[in-house]
N, C-alpha and C positions, 0 to 999 in steps of 0.2 A: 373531665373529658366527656363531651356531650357528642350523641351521632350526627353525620353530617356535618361536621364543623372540623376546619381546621384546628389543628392542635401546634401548637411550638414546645418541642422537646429543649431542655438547654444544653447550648452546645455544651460537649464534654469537656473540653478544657476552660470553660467558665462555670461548671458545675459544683454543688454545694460537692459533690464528691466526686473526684478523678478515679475512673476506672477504666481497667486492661481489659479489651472487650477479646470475645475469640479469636478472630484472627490478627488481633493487635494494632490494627489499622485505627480504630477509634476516630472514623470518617462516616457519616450517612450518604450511602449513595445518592444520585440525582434521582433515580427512578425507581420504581417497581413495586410489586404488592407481595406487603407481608401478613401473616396468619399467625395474629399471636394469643395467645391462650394461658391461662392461671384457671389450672384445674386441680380443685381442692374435694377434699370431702363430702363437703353441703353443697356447695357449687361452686361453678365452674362459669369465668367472663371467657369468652371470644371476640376478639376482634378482628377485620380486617380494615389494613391499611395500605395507601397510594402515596405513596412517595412521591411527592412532586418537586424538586430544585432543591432538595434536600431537606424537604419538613415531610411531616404526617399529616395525612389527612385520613380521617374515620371516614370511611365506607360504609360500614355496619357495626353494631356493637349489640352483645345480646348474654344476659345471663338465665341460665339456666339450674335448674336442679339433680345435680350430679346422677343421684341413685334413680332419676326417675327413664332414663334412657339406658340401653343396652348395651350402649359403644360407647366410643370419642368419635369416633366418622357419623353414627346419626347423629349426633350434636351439631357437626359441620352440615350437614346436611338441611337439618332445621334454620339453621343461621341466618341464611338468606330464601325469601321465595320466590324471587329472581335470576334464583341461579349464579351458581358462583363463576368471578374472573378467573384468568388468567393467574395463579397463586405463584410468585417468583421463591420466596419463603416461606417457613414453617416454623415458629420455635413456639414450643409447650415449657412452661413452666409446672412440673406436675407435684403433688403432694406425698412422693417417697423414693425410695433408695434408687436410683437411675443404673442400669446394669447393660451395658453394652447398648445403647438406645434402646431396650426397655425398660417399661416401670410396672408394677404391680402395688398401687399402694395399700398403708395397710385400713386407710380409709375408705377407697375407691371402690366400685365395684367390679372392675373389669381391669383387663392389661391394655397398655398403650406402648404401639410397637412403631417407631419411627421410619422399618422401611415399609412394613405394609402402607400404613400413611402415603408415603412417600410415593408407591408404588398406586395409590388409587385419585391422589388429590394430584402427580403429576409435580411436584416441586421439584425444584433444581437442589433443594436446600433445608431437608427438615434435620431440627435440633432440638433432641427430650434434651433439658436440665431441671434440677430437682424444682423444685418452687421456692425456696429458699434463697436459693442462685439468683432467679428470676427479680426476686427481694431485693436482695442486693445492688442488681445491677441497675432496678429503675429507680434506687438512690440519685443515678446521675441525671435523672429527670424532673427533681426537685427545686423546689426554689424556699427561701428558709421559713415560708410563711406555712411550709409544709411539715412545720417540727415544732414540736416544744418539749421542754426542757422541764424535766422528772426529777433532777439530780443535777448539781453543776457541779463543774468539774474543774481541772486546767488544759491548759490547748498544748498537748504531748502529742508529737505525730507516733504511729505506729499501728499493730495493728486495730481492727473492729471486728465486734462480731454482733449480729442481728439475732433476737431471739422474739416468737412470735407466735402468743397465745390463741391458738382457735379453736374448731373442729378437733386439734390435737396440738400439738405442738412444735413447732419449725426452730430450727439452729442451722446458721450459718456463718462458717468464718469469713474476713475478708486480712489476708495476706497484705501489708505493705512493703513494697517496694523500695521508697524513697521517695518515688513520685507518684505511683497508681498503685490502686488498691487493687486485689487479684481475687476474687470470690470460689470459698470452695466448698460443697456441700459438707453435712453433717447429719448424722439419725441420733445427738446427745439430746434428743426430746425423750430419747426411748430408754437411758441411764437409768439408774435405781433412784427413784426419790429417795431420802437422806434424813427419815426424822430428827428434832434438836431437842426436844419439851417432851413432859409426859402427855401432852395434850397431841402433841404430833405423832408419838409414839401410839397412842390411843388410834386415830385418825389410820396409822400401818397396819396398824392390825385389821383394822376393821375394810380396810380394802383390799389386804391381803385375803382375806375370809370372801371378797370379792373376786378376784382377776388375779390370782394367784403371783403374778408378777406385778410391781406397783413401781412402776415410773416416773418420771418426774411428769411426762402426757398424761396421765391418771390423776392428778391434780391441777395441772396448769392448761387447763382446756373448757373447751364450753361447759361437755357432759362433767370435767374435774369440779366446777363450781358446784352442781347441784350434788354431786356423792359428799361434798364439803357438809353441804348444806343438813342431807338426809343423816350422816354422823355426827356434826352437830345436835338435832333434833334426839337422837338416840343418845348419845351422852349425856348433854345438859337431863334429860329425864323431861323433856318439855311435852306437851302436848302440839302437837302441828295444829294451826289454826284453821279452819274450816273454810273461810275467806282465800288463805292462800291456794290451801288443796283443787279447790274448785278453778281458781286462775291458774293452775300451772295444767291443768287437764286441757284447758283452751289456747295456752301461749307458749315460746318458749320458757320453760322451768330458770334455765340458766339465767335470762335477760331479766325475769321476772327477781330473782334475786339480787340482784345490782341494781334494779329502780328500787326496789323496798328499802335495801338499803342505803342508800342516799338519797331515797325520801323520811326513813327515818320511821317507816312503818312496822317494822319487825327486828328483835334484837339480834336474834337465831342469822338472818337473812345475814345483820350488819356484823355480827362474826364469822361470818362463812368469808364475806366482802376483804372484812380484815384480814382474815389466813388467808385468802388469793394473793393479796398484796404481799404481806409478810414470802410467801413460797416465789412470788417473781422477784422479788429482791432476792430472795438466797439463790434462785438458781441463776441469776443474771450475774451476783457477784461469781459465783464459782465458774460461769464461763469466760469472764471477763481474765479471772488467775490462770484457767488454762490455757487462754489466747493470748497472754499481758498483753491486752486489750486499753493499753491509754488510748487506743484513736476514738474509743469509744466503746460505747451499748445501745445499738438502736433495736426500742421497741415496736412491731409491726401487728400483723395479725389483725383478725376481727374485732378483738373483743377487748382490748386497754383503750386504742380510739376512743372507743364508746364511751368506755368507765371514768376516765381520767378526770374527769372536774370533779369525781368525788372522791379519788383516792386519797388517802392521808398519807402525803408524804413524809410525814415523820414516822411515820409505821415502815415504806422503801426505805428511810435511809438508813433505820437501825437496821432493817434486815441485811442490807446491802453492804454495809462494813461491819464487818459481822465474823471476820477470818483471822483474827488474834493479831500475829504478828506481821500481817500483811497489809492491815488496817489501812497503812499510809499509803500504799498505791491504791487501795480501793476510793482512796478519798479525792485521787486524784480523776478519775474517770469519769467521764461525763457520760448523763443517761439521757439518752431525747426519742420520746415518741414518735412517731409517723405519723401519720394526721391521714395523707393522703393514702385512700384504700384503692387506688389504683395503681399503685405502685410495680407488682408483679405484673400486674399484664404489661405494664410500659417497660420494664426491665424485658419484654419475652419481648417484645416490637423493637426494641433498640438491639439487643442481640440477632435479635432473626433479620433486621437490616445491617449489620456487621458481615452477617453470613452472606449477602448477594452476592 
């Protein structure tokens, strides 16, 4: 999705996923301009869109760095230096627990309050839903060349649920119907991580000795890969190399440890690499058991995208069945990437045109 250029969304009953939009209609009006937004941690896309005969067309599109503004309204405000339309909608896709149309996340810095919004931008129509939500719903805007395939599986309809390594970590279920899937948020990023090895057990302790509460987000996240990393380097007894230290002072730490290791430059890096993988296999199975998730496991997020050509899938798939006597449904589940990282704003644009 590029600025000024029409986009074609797919229709939803021709979409890689059927989904139960707000008000059930699962119709794109002919008109109007929507305001939709995937505001995370690090940052945060904006877009506006002009509905025209019942497609999208980008307006403007602009990402930004979350922490470095005061608001969500100076964001909108920056957006455009033209001055903003007429805004018919509103939907925010935001990065935590949504409370009566507020959010406060636990990444963000600020509160984001839907009627103040609502109250200064003038919408007929604003909608906080989690980010997650947002995840899910711009599934229906996919097309298959926008997935691959981690894990195969068999084709059991039923439910799905999205899990979605970044800044921290996103969980969402999606409810099946029969015929649509029904998306509902979740905070299971924020669970107790579950060590299984004494090398995991190792790893609890020493980040309990950190953040006194150790989640499965304290491992399955940007900053989770480098404290991987930094435990590592203190167990093994290694020395950190002098080469790294200076690059992780200039780059990010986290990224810098996923090219090392899959360039093959650092052992330390390519075991930290491996327990990422190993820890999103186990907790992808263990959402998948508590969703019976045959419709699936889609991976989202910033940071698998990126990784994926160098994960060793035979590290996901033991980690992945990996639940004793449950084994055989795990094997039936299929795991598939998301490719497309615009996925949540298009899920906030198709919801926030549901709502005109």
């Amino acid at each position: 999705m590029q600025n000024h250029k029409d986009i074609k969304l797919q229709p939803i009953n021709k979409s890689i996923i059927s989904l139960s939009f707000g008000n059930n209609k699962n119709n794109i009006p002919n008109n109007g301009v929507v305001l939709a937004g995937d505001v995370g941690g690090t940052k945060t896309n904006l877009a506006l869109f002009q509905i025209v005969e019942g497609q999208f067309k980008t307006l403007t599109e602009k990402t930004f760095s979350t922490k470095k503004y005061s608001s969500f309204l100076d964001m909108v405000n920056a957006l455009s230096s033209k001055g903003l339309p007429t805004i018919n909608s509103i939907c925010l896709g935001v990065a935590g627990p949504v409370i009566e149309g507020k959010v406060k996340g636990v990444n963000i810095p600020w509160e984001i309050d839907g009627k103040k919004i609502a109250n200064k931008l003038g919408a007929h129509s604003v909608t906080i839903i989690n980010d997650m939500e947002a995840n899910a719903y711009g599934l229906a805007a996919l097309k298959k060349s926008d997935f691959e395939t981690l894990k195969k599986g068999a084709d059991v309809p039923g439910n799905a649920v999205i899990i979605a390594p970044g800044t921290g970590l996103g969980e969402v279920g999606l409810y099946w119907d029969g015929s649509h899937y029904h998306p509902f948020a979740s905070e299971g990023g924020h669970c107790d991580f579950s060590p299984r090895t004494d090398l995991e057990k190792a790893l609890w302790e020493y980040m309990h000795q950190r953040y006194k509460h150790v989640s499965w987000e304290r491992v399955l996240s940007g900053p989770g890969m480098y404290d991987i990393y930094q435990f590592l380097i203190e167990y093994r007894k290694q020395p950190e190399p002098e080469w790294i230290k200076k690059a992780m002072l200039e780059k990010d730490p986290s990224a810098l440890i996923s090219q090392y290791a899959m360039e093959g430059k650092n052992l330390i890096c390519k075991e930290a690499f491996d327990l990422f993988t190993r820890f999103l296999a186990i907790e992808s199975a263990q959402l998948a058991l508590k969703m019976k998730a045959t419709g699936g496991i889609y991976i989202g997020g910033g940071i698998v995208p990126k990784i994926l050509k160098g994960m060793d899938k035979a590290i996901f798939k033991r980690g992945f069945v990996q639940s004793g006597r449950l084994d055989v449904l795990l094997e039936l589940i299929p795991v598939q990437v998301v490719l497309n990282e615009k996925t949540p704003l298009l899920g906030a644009a198709y919801y926030g045109a549901m709502n005109l």
